[in-house]
N, C-alpha and C positions, 0 to 999 in steps of 0.2 A: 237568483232573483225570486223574492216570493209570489206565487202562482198570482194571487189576486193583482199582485203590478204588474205582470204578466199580460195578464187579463184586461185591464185597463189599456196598457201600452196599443191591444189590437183594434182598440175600438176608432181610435185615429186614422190607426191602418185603414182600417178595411171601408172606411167613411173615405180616405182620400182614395184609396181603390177606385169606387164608385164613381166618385166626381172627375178621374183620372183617364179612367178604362172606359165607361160605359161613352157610348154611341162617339165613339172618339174619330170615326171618318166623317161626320155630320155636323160634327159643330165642336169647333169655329169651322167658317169656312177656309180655304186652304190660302193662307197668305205666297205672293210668289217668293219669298226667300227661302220657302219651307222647298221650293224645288230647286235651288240654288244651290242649297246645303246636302238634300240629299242626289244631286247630281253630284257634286264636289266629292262626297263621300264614295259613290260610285264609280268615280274614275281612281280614286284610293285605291281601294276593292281590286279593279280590274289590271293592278299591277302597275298605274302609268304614272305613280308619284303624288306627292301631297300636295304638289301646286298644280293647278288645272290651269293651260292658261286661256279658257274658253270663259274666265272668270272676270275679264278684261270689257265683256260685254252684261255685263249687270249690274252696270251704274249706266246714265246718262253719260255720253259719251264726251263732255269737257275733261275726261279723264280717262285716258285710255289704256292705265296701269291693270294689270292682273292682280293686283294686290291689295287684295282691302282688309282680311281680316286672317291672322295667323291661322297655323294648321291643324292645331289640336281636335274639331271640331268632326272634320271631315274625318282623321285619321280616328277617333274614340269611336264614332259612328260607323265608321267603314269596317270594324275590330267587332263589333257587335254586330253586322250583318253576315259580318264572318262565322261569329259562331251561332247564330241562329238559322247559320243558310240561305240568306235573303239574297236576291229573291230567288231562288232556283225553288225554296219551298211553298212556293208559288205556282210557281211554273210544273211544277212536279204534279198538284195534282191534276183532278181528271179535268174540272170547268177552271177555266183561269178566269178569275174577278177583279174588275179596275178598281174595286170598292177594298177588296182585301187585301192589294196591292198599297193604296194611299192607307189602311191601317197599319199596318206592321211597323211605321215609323213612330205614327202618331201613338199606337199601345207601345212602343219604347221612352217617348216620353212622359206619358201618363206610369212607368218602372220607376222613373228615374224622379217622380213627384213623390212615388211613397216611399222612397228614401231619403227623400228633400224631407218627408214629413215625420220620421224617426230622427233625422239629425237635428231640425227644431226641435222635439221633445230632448234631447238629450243638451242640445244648448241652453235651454229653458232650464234641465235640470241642473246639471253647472253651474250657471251663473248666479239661481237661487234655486229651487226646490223640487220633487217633483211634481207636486201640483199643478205650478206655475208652468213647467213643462208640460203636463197632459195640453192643459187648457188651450196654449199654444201652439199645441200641434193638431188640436182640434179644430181652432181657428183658420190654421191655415189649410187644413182637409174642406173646410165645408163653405167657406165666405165665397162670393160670386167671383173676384177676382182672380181667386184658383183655376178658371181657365185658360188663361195667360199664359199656365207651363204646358199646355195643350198641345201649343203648335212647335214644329220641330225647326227650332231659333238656336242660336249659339247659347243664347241667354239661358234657357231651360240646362242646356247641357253646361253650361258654367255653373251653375248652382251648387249643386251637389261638394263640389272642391274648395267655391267659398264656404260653404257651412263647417264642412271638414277641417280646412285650414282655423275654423274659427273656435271649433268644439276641442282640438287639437293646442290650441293658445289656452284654452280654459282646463284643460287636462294638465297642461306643464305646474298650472297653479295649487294642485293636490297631487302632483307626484314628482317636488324636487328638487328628489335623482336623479330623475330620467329627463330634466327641463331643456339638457341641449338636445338631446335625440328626437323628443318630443318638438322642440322648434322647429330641429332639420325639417322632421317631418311636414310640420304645419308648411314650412316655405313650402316644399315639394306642392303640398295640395295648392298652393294662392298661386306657383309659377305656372302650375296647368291650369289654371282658371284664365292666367294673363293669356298665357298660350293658347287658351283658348277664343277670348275676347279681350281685350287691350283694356278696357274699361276696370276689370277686375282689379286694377292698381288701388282703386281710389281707397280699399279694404288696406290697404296697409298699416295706416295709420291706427287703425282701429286695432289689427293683432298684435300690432308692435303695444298697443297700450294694453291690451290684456294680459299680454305677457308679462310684462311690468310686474305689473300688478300680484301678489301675493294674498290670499285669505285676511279679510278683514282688511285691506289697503295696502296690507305691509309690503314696501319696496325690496326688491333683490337689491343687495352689493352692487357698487359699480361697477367691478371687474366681472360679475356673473352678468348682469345687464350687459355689458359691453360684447362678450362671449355668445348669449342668445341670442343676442339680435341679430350679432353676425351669421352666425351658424342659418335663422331663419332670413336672413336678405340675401345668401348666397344661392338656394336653388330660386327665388323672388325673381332675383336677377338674371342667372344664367339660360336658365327653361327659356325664356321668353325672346331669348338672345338667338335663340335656334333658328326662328323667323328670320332676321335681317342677315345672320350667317347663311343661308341658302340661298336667301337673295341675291347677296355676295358673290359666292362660288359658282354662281349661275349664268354672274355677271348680266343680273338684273338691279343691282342695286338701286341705279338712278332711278328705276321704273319703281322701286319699293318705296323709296323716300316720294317717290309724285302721289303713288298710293295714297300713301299711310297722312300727306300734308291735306289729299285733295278728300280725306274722310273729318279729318280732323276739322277742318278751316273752311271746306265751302261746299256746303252742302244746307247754309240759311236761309239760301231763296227757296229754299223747299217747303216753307213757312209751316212746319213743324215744330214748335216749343214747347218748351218742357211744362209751359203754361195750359197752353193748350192739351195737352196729352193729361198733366193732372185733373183740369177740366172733365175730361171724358171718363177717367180713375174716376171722377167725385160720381158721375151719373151710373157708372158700372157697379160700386161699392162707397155708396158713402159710410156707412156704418165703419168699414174698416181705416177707411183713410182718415176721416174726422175723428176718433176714437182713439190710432196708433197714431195720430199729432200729438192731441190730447196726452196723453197717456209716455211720450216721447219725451213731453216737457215736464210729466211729474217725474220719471226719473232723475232729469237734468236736476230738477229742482232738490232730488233727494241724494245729489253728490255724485250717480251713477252715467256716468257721459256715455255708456254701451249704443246710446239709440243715435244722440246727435254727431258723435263720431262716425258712424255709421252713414248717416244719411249724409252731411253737410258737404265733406269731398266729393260724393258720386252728385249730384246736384247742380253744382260748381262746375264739375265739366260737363254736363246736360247742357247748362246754361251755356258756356264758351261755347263749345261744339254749334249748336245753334238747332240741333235736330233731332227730335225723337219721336219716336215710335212707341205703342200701348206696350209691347214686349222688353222694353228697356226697362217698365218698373218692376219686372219679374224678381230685380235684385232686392228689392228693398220690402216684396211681403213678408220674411219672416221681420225685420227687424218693426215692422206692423202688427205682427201679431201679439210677439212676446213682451212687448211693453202692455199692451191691452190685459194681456193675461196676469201679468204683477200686478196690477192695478187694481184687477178685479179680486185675487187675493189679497191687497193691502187692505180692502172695501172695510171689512169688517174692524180693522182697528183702526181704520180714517175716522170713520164714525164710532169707534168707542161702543162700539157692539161685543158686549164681552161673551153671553153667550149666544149658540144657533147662530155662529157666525160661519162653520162651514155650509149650513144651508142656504145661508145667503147667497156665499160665493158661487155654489152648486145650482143655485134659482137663475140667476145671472149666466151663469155659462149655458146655462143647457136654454136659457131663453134667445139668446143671443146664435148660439149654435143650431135651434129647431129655424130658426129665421133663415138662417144662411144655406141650410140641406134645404132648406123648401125655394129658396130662393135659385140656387144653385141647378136642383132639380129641373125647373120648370125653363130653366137659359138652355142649358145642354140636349134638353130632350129635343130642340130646334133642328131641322134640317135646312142647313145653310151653305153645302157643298153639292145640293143637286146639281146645279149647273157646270161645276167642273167636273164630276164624275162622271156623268152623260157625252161630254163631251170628249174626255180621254180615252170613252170604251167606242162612241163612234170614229173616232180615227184609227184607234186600233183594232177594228172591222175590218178596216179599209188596207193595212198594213202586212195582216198577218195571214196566212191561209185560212178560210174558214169553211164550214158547209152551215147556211141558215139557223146563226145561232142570234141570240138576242142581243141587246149593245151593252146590258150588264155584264152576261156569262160567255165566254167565247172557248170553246172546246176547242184542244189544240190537233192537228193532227201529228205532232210533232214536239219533244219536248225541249228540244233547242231549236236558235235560230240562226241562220248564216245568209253569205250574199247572193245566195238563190233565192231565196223567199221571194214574194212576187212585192214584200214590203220594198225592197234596195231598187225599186222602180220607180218610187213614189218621192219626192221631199218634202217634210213635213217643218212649216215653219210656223212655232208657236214660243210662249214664252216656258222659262225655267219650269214653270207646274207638272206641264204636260211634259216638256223634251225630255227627263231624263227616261222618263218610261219607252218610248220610242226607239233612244239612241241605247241605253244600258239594258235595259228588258228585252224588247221583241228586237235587238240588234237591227236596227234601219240606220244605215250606214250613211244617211241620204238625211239625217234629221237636224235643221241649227239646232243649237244650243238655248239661242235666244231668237228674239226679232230682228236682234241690232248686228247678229252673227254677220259676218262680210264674207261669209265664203262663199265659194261658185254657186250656181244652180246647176247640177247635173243629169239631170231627168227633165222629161218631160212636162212628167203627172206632176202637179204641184197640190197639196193642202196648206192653206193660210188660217191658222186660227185668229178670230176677230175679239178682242176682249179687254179689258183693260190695260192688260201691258201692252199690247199692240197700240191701243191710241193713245196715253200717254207714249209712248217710244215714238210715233209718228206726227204727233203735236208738239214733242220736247224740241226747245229751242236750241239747245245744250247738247245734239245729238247729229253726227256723222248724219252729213245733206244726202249724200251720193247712195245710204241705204235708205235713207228716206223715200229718195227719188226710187229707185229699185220697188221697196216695201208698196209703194202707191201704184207702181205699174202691176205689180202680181197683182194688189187687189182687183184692179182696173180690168185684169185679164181675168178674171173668174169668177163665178157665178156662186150665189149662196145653195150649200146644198144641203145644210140642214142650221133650224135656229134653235138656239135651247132657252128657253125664258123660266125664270124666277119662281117657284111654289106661291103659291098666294099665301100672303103671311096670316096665322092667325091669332097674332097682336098687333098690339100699339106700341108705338115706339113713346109714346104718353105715361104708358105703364112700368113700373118697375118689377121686376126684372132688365126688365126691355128698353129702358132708357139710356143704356151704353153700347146697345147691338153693335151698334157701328164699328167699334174697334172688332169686333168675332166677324161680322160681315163687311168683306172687301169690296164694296161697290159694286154687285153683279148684278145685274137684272138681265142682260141678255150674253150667251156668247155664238157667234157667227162660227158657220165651217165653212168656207170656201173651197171648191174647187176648178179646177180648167178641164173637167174629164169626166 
């Protein structure tokens, strides 16, 4: 590779680096599936299987299935805490910090964005050039929407395997010889993207049509068609089959079909639409959304279906499904980007600019890209998790031995924990944000899972954290009466013993940047500690 594309290559890099890495426990604030996942992942980790079935308690309770999303997620997560030692390299040093504790996941998924942002340059380069590649891997390094792979979602860790499976379909179409191998391959990456999220299907259509496809349009043979496709729908198919086979043998199957119906089919009173969620996309990033529409339907238009194959199935089932969430459109930025970015290459011969047509293109990207880093800049430099880190380091004050230390930094006296600690005296019922650190970190053997947890109370001392999954979980209609009834008496029985309120913001939700907060912040203005002691 010569030095100077070299060169160019890193500038994406180290731009998504930035927007990736930098103040990555601070903003977004911590959504709770980000503790769902990284619980699930640590029960991986601690040897007890890839199904947790404490996982039964993190939906509303009209569904009382363990089974809402395949394993892959937990297990790729729990494989990488492995090799980075999490958290013992934590625990290991001298101050143990709740703040350093919530990064180590969040800087793995800001890892796994700037290789989400090399696989866009090299599908950009593939498909047409590498121009077309820089641009849109610059796009997708700097635009405001790039917070989105922030939080530690299925979504962020599926990424990476759709790109691959997809760079992988575009690779077979300049090498071939090697088209069945190269298929195998790409299934493998699309069957652990399924395996990892179910969604990941909707991409099939779209590899199967890249594959297809030959330099300049030209069709494979039938019998070669017929051959690759197989080859790439059999790990598609199987990988993903892993799921309901465990279920199976678990003889949980009935509990995995109530799952897998009750994620699929009714989860629309939750008046979440795909309407609404692009809504919030338009006030987060209109530049990118308005522009990769724009820019989606000039390819359509120029015979190149890459963009609307792409989006039109994943869309389809947003819409069925009935429910979505800001981190569902994680799927669809590159296919945002790299249409903007051809486009803004095609610029100069749209207009019949014969010459100083690269500087156009280059005035355009780098106008477009100064807008997005300054943009991007000024969202993330936000601190929007004061209130849950404040709150994770004042319980675990409360849990673990200490002598007079602050509620950021808590010096251990001790570098493991067991069921002497004066913590397995305490129970601590919060939701998924705070529990895994409680239950898998400082081992309080005594911590729910969730709020909606049904298990005993066996101690005395109790802490109730008060915050939004508590009052959603104790106003949801849809939610087991009898821990309701429970959930109402603890509070009833304890007293607030510390309240953590909100930074004083300083913007406007008026201003852009700022006019998409809402999805990075999850409703927090106060959260409650209760206790009876």
């Amino acid at each position: 590779m010569p030095y100077n594309k070299l060169i160019l290559i890193f500038i994406p890099l180290f731009l998504s680096a930035f927007t990736h890495l930098w103040n990555a426990s601070q903003f977004p604030s911590f959504h709770v599936d980000e503790g769902v996942y990284i619980r699930r992942a640590l029960h991986t980790l601690n040897g007890l299987g890839p199904h947790d079935p404490d996982s039964r308690f993190d939906h509303p309770q009209s569904s009382t299935s363990a089974y809402d999303h395949p394993y892959f997620g937990q297990i790729f997560l729990a494989a990488i805490f492995k090799f980075i030692d999490f958290p013992n390299n934590i625990l290991a040093a001298n101050s143990f910090s709740i703040e350093r504790l919530f990064d180590a996941p969040r800087l793995i998924m800001g890892s796994i964005a700037i290789i989400d942002t090399f696989l866009i340059y090299k599908i950009g380069e593939r498909r047409f050039n590498p121009t077309v590649g820089l641009i849109s891997a610059l796009l997708f390094a700097v635009m405001p929407s790039s917070w989105f792979t922030r939080r530690v979602v299925l979504d962020s860790i599926m990424l990476p395997f759709i790109l691959t499976s997809i760079l992988l379909a575009l690779e077979s179409r300049i090498h071939p010889r090697s088209i069945n191998t190269i298929s195998l391959l790409s299934g493998i990456a699309l069957g652990l993207a399924i395996f990892t999220k179910i969604p990941a299907f909707t991409l099939i259509p779209l590899i199967v049509y890249l594959i297809y496809q030959r330099n300049k349009g030209e069709l494979l043979s039938s019998r070669t068609q017929l051959k690759t496709i197989m080859l790439f729908m059999l790990p598609v198919i199987v990988i993903p089959l892993i799921w309901p086979a465990h279920a199976f043998f678990s003889g949980d199957l009935n509990q995995w079909l109530d799952g897998v119906f009750w994620q699929a089919t009714e989860r629309q009173s939750e008046d979440r639409t795909v309407f609404d969620i692009l809504n919030s996309f338009l006030k987060s990033d209109p530049i990118l959304l308005i522009l990769g529409t724009i820019c989606v339907g000039y390819l359509t238009i120029r015979r190149d279906f890459i963009g609307i194959i792409w989006l039109l199935p994943y869309f389809l089932m947003l819409y069925l499904v009935g429910w979505v969430s800001h981190f569902h459109l994680i799927i669809i930025l590159p296919i945002l980007c790299i249409p903007i970015a051809k486009m803004i290459y095609d610029l100069p011969s749209i207009l019949r600019i014969k010459r100083r047509g690269t500087i156009i293109t280059s005035t355009i990207t780098a106008a477009i890209v100064l807008f997005g880093i300054i943009s991007t800049t000024i969202l993330i430099s936000t601190n929007l998790s004061y209130i849950q880190i404040k709150a994770a380091s004042y319980i675990a004050n409360e849990i673990i031995p200490h002598y007079g230390n602050t509620e950021e930094n808590i010096t251990m006296s001790g570098k493991s924990f067991n069921s002497n600690t004066r913590g397995n005296e305490i129970t601590v019922i919060s939701g998924p944000l705070y529990s895994w650190i409680y239950k898998y970190v400082l081992d309080n053997k005594n911590t729910f899972s969730h709020v909606r947890d049904t298990q005993p109370i066996k101690t005395e001392k109790i802490i109730l954290v008060v915050d939004p999954v508590f009052k959603r979980a104790i106003s949801g209609t849809a939610e087991n009466q009898t821990q309701i009834t429970r959930l109402s008496s603890v509070y009833n029985s304890t007293n607030i013993a510390a309240l953590f309120e909100k930074l004083p913001a300083n913007y406007t939700k008026k201003d852009y940047p700022f006019t998409g907060i809402d999805s990075s912040d999850t409703g927090l203005t106060t959260t409650e500690i209760r206790k009876n002691y």
